[in-house]
DODO-508836 format. One record per residue (C-alpha): residue in three letters; x, y, z. Coordinates in pm, 1 decimal. Each point is the difference from the previous one (the first is absolute). Example, Ala and Ser with C-alpha at 12.3 -4.5 7.8 and 13.67 -1.06 7.14 Angstrom:
<sites>
 zami       px       py       pz
  Ala   1230.0   -450.0    780.0
  Ser    137.0    344.0    -66.0
</sites>
This chain:
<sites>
 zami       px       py       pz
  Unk  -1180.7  -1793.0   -835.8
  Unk    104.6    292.7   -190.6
  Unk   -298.5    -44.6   -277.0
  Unk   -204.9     71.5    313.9
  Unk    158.4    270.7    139.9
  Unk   -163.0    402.7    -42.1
  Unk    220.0    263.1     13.9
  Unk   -103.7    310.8    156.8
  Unk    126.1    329.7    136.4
  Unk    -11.8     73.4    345.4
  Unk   -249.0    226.0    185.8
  Unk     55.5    142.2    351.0
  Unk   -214.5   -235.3    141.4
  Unk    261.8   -272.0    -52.4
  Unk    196.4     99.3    275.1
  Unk    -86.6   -274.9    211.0
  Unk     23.5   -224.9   -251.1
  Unk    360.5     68.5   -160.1
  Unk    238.9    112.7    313.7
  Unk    106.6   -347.0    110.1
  Unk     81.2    -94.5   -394.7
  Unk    194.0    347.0    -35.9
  Unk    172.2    -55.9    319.4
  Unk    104.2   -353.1    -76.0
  Unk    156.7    118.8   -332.1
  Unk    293.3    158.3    236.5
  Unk    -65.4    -26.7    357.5
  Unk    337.4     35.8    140.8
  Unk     69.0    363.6   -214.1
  Unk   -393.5     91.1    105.5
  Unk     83.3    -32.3    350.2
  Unk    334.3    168.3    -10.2
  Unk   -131.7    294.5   -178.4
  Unk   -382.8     34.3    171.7
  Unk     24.5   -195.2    385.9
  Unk      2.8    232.0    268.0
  Unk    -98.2    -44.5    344.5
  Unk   -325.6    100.9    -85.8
  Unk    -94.0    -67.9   -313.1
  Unk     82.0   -372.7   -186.8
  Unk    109.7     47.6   -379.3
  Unk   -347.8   -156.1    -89.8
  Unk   -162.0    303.3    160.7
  Unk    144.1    236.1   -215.4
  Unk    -16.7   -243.9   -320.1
  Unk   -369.4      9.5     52.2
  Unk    -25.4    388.6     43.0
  Unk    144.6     61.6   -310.0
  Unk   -146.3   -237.2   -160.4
  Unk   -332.5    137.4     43.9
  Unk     95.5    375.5    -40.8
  Unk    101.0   -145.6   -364.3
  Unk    301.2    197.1    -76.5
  Unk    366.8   -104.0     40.9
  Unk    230.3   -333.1    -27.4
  Unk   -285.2   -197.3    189.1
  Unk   -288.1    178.4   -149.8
  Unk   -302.1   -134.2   -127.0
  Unk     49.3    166.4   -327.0
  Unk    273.6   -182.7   -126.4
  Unk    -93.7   -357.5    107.9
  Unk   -170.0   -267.9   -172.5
  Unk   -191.8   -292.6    162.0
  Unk    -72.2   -391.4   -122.8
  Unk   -308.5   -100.7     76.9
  Unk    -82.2   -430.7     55.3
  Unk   -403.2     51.5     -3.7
  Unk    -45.9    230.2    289.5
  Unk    326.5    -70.4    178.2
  Unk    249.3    246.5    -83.0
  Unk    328.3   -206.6    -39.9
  Unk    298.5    229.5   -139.5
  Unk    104.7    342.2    -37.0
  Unk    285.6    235.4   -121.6
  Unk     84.5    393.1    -39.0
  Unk    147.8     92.1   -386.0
  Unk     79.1    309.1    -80.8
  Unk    187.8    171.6   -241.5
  Unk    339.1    159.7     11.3
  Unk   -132.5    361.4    -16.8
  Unk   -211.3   -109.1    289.1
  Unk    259.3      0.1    252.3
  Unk     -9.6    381.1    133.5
  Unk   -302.9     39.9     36.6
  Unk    -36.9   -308.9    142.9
  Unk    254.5     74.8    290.1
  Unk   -181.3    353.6     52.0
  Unk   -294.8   -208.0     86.2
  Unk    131.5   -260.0    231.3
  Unk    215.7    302.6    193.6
  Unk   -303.7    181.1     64.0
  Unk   -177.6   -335.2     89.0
  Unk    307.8    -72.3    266.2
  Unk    -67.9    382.0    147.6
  Unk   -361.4    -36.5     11.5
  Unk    -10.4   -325.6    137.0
  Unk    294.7     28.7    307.8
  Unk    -14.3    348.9      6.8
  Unk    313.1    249.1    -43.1
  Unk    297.0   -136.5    224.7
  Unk    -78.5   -374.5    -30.0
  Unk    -73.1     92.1   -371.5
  Unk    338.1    123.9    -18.9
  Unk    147.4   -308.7    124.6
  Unk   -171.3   -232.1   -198.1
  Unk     50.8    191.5   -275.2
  Unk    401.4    -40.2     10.6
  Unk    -16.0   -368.6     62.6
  Unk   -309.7    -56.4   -311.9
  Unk    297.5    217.0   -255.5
  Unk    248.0   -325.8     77.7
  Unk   -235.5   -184.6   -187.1
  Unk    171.9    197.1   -310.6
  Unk    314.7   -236.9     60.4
  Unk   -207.9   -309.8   -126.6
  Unk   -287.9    183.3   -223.3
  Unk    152.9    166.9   -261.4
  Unk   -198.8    271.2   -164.8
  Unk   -172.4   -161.0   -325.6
  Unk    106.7    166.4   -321.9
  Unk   -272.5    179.3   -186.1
  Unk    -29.5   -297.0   -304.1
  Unk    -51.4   -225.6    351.2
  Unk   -270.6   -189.8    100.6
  Unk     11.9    -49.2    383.7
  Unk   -119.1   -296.7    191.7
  Unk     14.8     18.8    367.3
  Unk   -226.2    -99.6    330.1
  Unk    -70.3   -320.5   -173.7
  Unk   -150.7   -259.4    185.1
  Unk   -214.9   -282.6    -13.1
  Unk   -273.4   -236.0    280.2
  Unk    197.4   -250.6    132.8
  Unk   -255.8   -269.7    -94.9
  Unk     57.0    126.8   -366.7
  Unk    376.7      7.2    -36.6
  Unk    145.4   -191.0   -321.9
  Unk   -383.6      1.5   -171.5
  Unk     74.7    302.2   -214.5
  Unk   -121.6    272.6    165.4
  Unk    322.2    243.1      6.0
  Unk     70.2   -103.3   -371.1
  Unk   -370.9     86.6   -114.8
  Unk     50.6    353.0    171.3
  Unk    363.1     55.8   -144.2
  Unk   -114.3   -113.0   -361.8
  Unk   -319.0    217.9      0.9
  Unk    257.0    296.1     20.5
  Unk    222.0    -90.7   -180.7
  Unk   -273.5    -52.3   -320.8
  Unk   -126.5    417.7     79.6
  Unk    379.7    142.8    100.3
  Unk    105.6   -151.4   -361.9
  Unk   -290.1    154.5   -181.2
  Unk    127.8    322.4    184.5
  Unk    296.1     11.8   -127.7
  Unk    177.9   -115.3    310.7
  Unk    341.6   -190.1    -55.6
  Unk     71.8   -174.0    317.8
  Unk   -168.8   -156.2    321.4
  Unk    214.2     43.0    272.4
  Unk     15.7   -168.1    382.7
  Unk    189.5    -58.1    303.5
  Unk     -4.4   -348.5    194.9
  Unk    152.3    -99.2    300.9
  Unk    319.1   -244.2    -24.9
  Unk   -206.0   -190.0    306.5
  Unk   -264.7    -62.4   -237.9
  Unk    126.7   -272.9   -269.2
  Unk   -372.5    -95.0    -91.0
  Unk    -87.8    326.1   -108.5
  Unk    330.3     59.2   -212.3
  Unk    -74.4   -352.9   -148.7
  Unk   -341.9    141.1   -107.6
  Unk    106.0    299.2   -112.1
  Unk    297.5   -196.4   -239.0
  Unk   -307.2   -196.5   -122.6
  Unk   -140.3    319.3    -98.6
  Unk    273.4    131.9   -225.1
  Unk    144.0    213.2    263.9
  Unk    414.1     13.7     62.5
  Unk    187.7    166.0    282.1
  Unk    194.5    299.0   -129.7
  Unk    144.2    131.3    370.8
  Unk     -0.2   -153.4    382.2
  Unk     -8.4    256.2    272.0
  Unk     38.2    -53.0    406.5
  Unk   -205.9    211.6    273.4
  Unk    175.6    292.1    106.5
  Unk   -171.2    198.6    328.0
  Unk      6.6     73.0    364.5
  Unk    -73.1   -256.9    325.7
  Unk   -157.6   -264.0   -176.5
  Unk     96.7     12.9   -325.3
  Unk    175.0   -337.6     47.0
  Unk   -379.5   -219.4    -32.6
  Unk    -56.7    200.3   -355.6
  Unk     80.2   -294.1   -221.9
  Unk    187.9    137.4   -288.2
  Unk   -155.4    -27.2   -404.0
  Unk     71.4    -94.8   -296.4
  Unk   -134.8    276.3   -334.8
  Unk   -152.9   -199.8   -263.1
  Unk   -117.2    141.4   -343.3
  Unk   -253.5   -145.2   -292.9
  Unk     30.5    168.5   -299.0
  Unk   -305.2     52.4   -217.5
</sites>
């Protein structure tokens, strides 16, 4: 499959498209940071998608395309990325539940920080990676993770980094098949709720 895949970058116009993928790459820490009683986490993953900056951002995603179907997508960015990066996506929160429930989510979004580590700046990050369920196990999250890892090498970049779930064995096997090895294993630590954020395992590829 992966001879016939196209690899783009995303446009605004994907929104539609790309928040159930991006949601399934970590639905329980989605919902713990973005659910409230008026909003669902896919609400806000698809406003800030579209408004392009920030963790969900269309600017630092890249899509697989089968044909016309688009099949698989992931956020990388750099190491040096990071601040700015969390700028955007606090503004996003404020903008998009306004100041007090802002606020709120805001505090519960910066537990996230006990299971994504900041990147360092020789680090390639991989994150919001997911993949059609009809085209799991055909190639499609390997053709997007080697197509950056050919341009962060000719960069000068040293490592690709990620974080995976410990309830998600298939996707550690894949990543192992990739060259990838776990360096750290961290748990969820948060308020009400932070018992259903599965905990994660750091794995690094060096380049």
């Amino acid at each position: 499959m992966q001879d016939n895949l196209a690899i783009r970058a995303t446009q605004a116009g994907d929104a539609d498209k790309v928040v159930e993928l991006i949601y399934s790459s970590a639905p329980e820490l989605f919902t713990y940071m973005f659910y409230t009683s008026q909003h669902r986490a896919k609400d806000f993953i698809r406003y800030e998608f579209a408004r392009g900056g920030g963790f969900m951002g269309h600017r630092i995603h890249t899509v697989a395309m089968q044909s016309d179907e688009l099949v698989g997508i992931g956020a990388f960015y750099g190491g040096g990325w990071y601040s700015k990066l969390s700028l955007q996506t606090a503004l996003n929160i404020i903008c998009f539940y306004g100041l007090w429930t802002g606020i709120k989510v805001l505090l519960r979004a910066n537990h996230s920080g006990s299971l994504i580590a900041k990147p360092k700046k020789n680090q390639l990050y991989i994150g919001n990676l997911g993949v059609a369920e009809n085209s799991r196990g055909l190639g499609v999250g390997s053709a997007l993770i080697e197509h950056h890892a050919t341009s962060a090498k000719s960069l000068g970049i040293a490592e690709l980094v990620l974080d995976v779930a410990l309830i998600n064995p298939r996707a550690e096997a894949l990543y192992k098949r990739l060259g990838f090895s776990m360096v750290s294993q961290s748990q969820f630590k948060g308020g009400e709720g932070a018992e259903k954020v599965p905990g994660a395992r750091r794995m690094i590829r060096l380049l």
